[in-house]
mmCIF file of the C-alpha atoms, coordinates in Angstrom:
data_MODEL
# 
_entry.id   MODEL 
# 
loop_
_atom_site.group_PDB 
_atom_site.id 
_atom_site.type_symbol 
_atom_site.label_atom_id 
_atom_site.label_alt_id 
_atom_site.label_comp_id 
_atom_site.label_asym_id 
_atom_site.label_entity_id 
_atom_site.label_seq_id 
_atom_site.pdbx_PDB_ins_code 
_atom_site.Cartn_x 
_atom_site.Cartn_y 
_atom_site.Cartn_z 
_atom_site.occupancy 
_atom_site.B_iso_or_equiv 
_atom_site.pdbx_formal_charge 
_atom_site.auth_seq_id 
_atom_site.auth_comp_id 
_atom_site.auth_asym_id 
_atom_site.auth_atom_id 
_atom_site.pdbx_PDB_model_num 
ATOM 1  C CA . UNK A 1 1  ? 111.943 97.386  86.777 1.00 0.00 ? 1  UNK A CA 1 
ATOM 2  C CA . UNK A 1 2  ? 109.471 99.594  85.860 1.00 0.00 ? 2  UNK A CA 1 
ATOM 3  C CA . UNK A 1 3  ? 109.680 103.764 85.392 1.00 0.00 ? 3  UNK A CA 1 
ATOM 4  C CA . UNK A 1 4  ? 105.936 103.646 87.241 1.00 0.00 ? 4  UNK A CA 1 
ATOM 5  C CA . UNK A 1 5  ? 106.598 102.621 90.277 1.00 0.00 ? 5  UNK A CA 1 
ATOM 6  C CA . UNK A 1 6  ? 103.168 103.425 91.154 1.00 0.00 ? 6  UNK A CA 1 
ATOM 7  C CA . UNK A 1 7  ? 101.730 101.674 88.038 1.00 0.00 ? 7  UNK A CA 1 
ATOM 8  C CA . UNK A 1 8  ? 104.448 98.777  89.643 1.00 0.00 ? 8  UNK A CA 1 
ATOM 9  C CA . UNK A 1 9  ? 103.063 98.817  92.591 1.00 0.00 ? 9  UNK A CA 1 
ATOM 10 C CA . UNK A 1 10 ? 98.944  98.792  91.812 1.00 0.00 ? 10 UNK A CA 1 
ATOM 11 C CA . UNK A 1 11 ? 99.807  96.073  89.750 1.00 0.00 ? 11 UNK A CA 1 
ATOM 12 C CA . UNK A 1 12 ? 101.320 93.954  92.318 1.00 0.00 ? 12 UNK A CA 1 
ATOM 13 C CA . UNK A 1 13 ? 98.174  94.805  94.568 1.00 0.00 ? 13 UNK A CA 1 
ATOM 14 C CA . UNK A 1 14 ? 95.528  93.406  91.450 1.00 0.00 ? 14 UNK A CA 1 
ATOM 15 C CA . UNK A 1 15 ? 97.856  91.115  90.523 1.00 0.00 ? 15 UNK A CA 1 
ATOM 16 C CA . UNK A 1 16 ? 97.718  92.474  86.679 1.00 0.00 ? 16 UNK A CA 1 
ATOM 17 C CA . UNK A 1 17 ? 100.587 90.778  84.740 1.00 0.00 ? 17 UNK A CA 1 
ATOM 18 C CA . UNK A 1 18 ? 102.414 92.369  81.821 1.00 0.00 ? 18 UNK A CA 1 
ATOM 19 C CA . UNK A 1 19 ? 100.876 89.400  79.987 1.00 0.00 ? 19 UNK A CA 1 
ATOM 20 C CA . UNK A 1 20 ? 96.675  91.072  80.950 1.00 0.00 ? 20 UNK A CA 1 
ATOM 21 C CA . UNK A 1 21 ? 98.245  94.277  79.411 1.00 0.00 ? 21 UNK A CA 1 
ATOM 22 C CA . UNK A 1 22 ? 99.190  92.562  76.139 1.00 0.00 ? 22 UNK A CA 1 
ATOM 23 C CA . UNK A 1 23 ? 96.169  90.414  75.858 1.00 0.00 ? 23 UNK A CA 1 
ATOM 24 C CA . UNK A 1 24 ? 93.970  93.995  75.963 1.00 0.00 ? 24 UNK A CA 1 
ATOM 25 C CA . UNK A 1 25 ? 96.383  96.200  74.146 1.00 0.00 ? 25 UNK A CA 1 
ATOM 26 C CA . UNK A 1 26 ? 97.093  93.241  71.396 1.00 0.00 ? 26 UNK A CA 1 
ATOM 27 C CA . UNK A 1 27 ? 100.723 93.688  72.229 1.00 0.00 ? 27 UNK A CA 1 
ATOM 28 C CA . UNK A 1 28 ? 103.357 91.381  73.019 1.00 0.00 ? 28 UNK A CA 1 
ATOM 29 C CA . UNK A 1 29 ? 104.762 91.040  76.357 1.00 0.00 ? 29 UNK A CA 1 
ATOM 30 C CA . UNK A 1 30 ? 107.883 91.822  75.730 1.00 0.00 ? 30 UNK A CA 1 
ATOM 31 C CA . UNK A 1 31 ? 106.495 95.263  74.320 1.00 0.00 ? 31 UNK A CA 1 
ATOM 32 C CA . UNK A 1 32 ? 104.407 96.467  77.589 1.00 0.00 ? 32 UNK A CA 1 
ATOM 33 C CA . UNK A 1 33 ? 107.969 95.437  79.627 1.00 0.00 ? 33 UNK A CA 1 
ATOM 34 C CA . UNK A 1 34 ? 109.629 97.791  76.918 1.00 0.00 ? 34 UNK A CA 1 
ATOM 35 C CA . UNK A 1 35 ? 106.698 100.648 77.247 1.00 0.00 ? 35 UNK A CA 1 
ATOM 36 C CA . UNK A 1 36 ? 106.463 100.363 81.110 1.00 0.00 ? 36 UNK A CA 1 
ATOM 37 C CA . UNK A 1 37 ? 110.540 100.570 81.277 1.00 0.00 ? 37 UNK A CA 1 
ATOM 38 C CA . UNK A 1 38 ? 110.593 103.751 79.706 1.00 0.00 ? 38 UNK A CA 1 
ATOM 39 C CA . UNK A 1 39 ? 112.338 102.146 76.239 1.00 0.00 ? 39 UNK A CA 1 
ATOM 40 C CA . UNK A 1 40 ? 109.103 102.846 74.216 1.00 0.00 ? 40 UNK A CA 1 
ATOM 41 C CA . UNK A 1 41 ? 106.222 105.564 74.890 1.00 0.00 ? 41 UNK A CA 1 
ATOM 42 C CA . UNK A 1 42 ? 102.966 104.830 75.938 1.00 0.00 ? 42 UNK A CA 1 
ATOM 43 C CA . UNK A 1 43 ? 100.061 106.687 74.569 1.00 0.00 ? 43 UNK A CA 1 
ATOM 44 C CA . UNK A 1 44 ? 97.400  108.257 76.136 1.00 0.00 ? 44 UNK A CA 1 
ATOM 45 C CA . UNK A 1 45 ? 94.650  105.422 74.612 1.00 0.00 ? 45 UNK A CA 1 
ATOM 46 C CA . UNK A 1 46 ? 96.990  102.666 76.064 1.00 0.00 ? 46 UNK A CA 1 
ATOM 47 C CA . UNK A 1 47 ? 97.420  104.605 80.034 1.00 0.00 ? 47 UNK A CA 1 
ATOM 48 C CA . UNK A 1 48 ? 93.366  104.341 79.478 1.00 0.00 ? 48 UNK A CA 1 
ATOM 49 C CA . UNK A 1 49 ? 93.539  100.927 79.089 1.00 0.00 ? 49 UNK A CA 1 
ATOM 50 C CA . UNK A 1 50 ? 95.573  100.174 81.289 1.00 0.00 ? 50 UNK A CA 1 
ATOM 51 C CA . UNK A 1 51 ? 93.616  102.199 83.912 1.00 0.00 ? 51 UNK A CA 1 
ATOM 52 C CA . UNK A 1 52 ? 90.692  100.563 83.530 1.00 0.00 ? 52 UNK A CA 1 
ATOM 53 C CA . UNK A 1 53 ? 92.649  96.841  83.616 1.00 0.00 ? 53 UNK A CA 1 
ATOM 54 C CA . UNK A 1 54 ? 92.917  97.929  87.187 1.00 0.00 ? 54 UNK A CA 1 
ATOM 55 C CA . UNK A 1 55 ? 89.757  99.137  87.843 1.00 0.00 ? 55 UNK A CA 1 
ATOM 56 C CA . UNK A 1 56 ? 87.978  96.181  86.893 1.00 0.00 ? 56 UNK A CA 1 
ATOM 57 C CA . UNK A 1 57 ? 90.252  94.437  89.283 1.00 0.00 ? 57 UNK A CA 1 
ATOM 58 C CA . UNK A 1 58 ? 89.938  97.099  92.293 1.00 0.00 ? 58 UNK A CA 1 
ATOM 59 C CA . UNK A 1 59 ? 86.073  98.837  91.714 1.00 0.00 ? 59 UNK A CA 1 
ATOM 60 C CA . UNK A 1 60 ? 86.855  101.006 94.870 1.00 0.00 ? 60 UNK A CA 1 
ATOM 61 C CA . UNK A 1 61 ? 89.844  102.314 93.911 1.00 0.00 ? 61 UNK A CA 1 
ATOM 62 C CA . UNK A 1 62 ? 90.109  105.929 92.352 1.00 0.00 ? 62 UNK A CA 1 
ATOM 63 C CA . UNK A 1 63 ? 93.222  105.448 90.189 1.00 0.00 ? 63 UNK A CA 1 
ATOM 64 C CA . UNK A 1 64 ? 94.080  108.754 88.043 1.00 0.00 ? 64 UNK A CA 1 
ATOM 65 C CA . UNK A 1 65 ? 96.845  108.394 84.948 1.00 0.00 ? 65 UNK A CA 1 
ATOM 66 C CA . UNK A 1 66 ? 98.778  110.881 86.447 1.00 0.00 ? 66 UNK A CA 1 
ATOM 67 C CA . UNK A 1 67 ? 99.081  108.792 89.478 1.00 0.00 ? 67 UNK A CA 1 
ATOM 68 C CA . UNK A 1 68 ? 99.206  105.567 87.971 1.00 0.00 ? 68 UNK A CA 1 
ATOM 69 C CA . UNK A 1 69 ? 101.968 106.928 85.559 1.00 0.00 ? 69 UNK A CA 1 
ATOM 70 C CA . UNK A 1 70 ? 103.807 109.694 87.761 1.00 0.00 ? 70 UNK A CA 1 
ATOM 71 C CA . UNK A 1 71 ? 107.762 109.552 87.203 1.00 0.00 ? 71 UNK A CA 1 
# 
């Protein structure tokens, strides 16, 4: 489960799999779970990236990091 539940949730909604973060941030899998579980920090280049993972997906959106990555 993951510490962003809003992150969580606009990932359900693109359908953006822990496996689309790893491909972009050349992590493993296992890694983003750890990072998006709160076990390992995520920096501010990776929330970026992430960000725009989802923006791609959803143009129209207007998805801020603090949002996406509110505790």
């Amino acid at each position: 489960m993951s510490k962003f539940k809003n992150l969580e949730a606009e990932m359900v909604r693109c359908s953006l799999k822990n496996e689309d973060i790893a491909n972009e941030l050349i992590i493993t899998p296992q890694t983003v779970r750890r990072k998006l579980n709160g076990e390992v920090g995520i920096t501010i280049e990776e929330a970026k990236r992430i960000q725009k993972l989802l923006l791609e997906r959803n143009p129209q959106a207007n998805y801020t990091i603090d949002f996406l990555f509110a505790e």
